[in-house]
C-alpha positions as CSV (number, residue, x, y, z in Angstrom):
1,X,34.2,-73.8,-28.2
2,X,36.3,-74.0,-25.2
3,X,37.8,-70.4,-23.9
4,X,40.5,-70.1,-21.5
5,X,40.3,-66.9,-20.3
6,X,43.0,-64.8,-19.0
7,X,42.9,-61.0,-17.5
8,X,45.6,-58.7,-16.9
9,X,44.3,-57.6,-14.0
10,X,40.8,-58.1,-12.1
11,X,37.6,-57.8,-14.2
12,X,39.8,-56.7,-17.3
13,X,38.4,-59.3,-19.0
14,X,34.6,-58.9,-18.1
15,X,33.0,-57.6,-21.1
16,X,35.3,-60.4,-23.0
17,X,33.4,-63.0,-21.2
18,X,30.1,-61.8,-21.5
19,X,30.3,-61.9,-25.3
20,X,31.8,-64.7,-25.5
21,X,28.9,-66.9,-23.6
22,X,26.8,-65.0,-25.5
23,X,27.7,-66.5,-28.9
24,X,27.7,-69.8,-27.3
25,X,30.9,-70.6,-26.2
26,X,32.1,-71.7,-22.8
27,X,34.7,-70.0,-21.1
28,X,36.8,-71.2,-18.0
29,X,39.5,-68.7,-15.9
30,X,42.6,-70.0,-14.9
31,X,43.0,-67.7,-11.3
32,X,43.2,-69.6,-8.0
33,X,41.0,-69.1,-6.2
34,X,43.5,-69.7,-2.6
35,X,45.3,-66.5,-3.0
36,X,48.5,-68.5,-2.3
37,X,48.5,-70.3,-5.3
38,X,50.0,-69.1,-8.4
39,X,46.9,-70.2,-11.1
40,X,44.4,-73.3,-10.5
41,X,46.6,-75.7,-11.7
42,X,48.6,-75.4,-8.5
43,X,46.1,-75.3,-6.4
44,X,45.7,-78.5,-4.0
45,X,42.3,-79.5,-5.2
46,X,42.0,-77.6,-8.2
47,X,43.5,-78.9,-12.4
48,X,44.2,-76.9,-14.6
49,X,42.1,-76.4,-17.7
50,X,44.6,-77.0,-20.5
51,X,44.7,-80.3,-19.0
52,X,41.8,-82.0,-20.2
53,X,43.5,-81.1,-23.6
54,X,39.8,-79.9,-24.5
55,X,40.5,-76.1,-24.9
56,X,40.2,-74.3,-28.5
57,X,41.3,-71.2,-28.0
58,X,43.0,-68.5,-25.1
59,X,42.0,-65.4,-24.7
60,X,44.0,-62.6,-23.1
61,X,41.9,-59.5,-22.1
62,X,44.6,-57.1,-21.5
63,X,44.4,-53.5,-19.5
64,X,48.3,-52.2,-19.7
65,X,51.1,-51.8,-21.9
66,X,53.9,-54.5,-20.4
67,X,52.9,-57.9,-19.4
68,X,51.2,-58.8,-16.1
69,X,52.1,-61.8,-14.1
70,X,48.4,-62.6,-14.1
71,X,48.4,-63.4,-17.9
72,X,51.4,-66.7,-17.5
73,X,47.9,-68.5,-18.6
74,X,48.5,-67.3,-21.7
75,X,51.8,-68.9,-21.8
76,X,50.9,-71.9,-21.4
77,X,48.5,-72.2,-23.4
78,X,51.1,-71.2,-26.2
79,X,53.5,-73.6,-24.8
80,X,50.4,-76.3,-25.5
81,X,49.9,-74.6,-28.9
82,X,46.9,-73.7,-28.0
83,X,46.2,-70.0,-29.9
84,X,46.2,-67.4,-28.0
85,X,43.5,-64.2,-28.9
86,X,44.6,-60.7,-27.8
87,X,41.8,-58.6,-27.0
88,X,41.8,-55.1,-26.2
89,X,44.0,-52.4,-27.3
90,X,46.1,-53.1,-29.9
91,X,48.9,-50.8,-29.2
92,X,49.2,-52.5,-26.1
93,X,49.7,-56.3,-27.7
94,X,51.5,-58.8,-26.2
95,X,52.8,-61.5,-28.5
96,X,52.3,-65.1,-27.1
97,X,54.4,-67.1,-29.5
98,X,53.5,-68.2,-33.1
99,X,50.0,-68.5,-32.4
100,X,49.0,-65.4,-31.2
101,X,46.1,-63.6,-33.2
102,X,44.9,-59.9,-32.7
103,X,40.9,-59.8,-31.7
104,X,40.5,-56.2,-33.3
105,X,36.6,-54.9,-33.1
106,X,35.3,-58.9,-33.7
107,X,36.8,-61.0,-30.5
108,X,34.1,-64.1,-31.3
109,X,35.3,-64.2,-35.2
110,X,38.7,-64.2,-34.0
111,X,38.7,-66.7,-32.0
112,X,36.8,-68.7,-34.6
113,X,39.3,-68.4,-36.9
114,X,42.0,-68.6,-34.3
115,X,40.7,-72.1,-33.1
116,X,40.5,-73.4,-37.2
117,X,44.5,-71.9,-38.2
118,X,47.0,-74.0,-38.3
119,X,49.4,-71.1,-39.6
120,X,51.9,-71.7,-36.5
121,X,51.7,-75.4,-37.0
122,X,52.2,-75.2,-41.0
123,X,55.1,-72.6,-40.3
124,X,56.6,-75.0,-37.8
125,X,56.7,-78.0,-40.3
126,X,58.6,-76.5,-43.1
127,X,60.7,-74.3,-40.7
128,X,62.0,-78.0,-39.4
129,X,62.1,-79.7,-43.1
130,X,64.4,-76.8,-43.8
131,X,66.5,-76.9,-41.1
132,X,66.7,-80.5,-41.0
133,X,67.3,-80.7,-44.7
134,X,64.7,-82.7,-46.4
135,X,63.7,-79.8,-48.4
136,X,65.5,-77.5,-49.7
137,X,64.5,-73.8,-49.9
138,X,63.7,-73.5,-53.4
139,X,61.3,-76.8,-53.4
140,X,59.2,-75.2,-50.7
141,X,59.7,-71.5,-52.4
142,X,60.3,-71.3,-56.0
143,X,57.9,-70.7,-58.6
144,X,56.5,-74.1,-59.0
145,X,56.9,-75.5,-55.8
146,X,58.1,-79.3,-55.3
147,X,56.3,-79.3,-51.6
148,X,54.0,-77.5,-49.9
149,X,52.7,-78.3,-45.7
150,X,49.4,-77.3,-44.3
151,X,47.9,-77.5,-41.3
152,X,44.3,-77.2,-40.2
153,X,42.8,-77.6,-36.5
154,X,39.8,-79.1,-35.0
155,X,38.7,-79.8,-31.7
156,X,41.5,-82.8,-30.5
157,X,42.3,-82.8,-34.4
158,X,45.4,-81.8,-36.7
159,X,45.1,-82.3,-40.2
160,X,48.1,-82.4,-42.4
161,X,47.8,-81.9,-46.0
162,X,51.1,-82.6,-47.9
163,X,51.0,-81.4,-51.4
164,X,54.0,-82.8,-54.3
165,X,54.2,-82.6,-57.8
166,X,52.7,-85.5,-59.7
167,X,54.7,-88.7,-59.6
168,X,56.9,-87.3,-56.7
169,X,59.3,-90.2,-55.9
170,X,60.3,-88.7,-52.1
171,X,56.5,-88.1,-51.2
172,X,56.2,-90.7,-49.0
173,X,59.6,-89.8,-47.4
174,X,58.9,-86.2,-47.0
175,X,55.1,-86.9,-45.5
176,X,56.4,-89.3,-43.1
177,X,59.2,-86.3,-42.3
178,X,56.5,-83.8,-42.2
179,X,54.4,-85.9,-39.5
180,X,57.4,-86.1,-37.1
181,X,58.0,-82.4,-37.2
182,X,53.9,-81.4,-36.6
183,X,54.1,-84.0,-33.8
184,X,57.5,-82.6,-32.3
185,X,56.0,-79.2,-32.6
186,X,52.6,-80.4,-30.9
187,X,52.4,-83.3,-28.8
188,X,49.7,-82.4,-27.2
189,X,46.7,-82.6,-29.9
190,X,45.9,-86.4,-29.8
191,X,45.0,-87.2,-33.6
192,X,46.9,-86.4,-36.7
193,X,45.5,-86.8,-40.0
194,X,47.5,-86.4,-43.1
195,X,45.8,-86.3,-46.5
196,X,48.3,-86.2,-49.6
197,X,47.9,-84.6,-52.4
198,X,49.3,-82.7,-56.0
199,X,49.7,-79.6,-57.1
């Protein structure tokens, strides 16, 4: 995997780093290197590495209680809906958005699992199906559900499973639906697939 990661303050996120090149993964920083630049992505011959679009997964390696300028990384890698790992102490935990996931005592596993859940994604489709009205509450809630959304993420991948009951004569109405509201939600993952199936 890909690793952005981001320290709330200098060498905070040291030990993160090590073990994460240590189960294989590659991790990039997003500090300028020209003190008078905000983060590499505003640096004049430096991108930032959310651009590529190749990233799995953010990592926050936090030292304090209240949130440090130096961990806006973090924010835009939720903005891209890129999940965003909190290591370090837990009473200290920032959330990031809908995608944020607590390391605890296994920061590789988390962001393992962090990089595969589409939890914010799934949330974000029926939230928007509700709101917009295609579904109603107790199709998406009741004790034998009508519809059901979820989401699961690869590398540059989304995959959309939309489950209906048997012979469902809105399926292809609400699927269609459904794909709007994951794109709206994440425009920045290149390929959707959407697999439908019944309960």
């Amino acid at each position: 995997m890909k690793i952005v990661l981001v320290e709330g303050s200098p060498g905070a996120g040291t030990g993160a780093e090590v073990e994460l090149r240590a189960a294989g993964h590659t991790v990039v920083g997003c500090d300028a290197v020209d003190p008078s630049a905000p983060c590499r992505g505003l640096e004049v011959v430096s991108t930032c590495p959310l651009d590529d679009g190749d990233v799995d997964v953010a990592v926050v390696s936090r030292s304090g209680s209240a949130a440090a300028p130096s961990e806006r990384g973090a924010l835009c890698a939720a903005r891209r809906r890129v999940p965003v790992v909190v290591a370090g102490n837990p009473r200290h935990a920032v959330s990031f958005g809908p995608g944020t996931h607590l390391a605890g005592d296994d920061l590789v596993g988390a962001c393992e699992r962090a990089a595969r859940s589409g939890a914010a994604h799934s949330s974000a489709v029926r939230r928007q199906l509700l709101i917009s009205g295609v579904v109603q509450p107790d199709e998406v809630d009741g004790p034998v559900p009508r519809f059901g959304f979820e989401v699961d993420r690869s590398p540059g991948r989304l995959r959309l499973v939309v489950r209906t009951r048997e012979g469902e004569p809105h399926a292809a109405a609400v699927t269609k639906s459904a794909v709007e509201a994951l794109r709206a939600f994440d425009p920045h993952t290149p390929l959707i697939d959407v697999v439908q199936r019944t309960f």
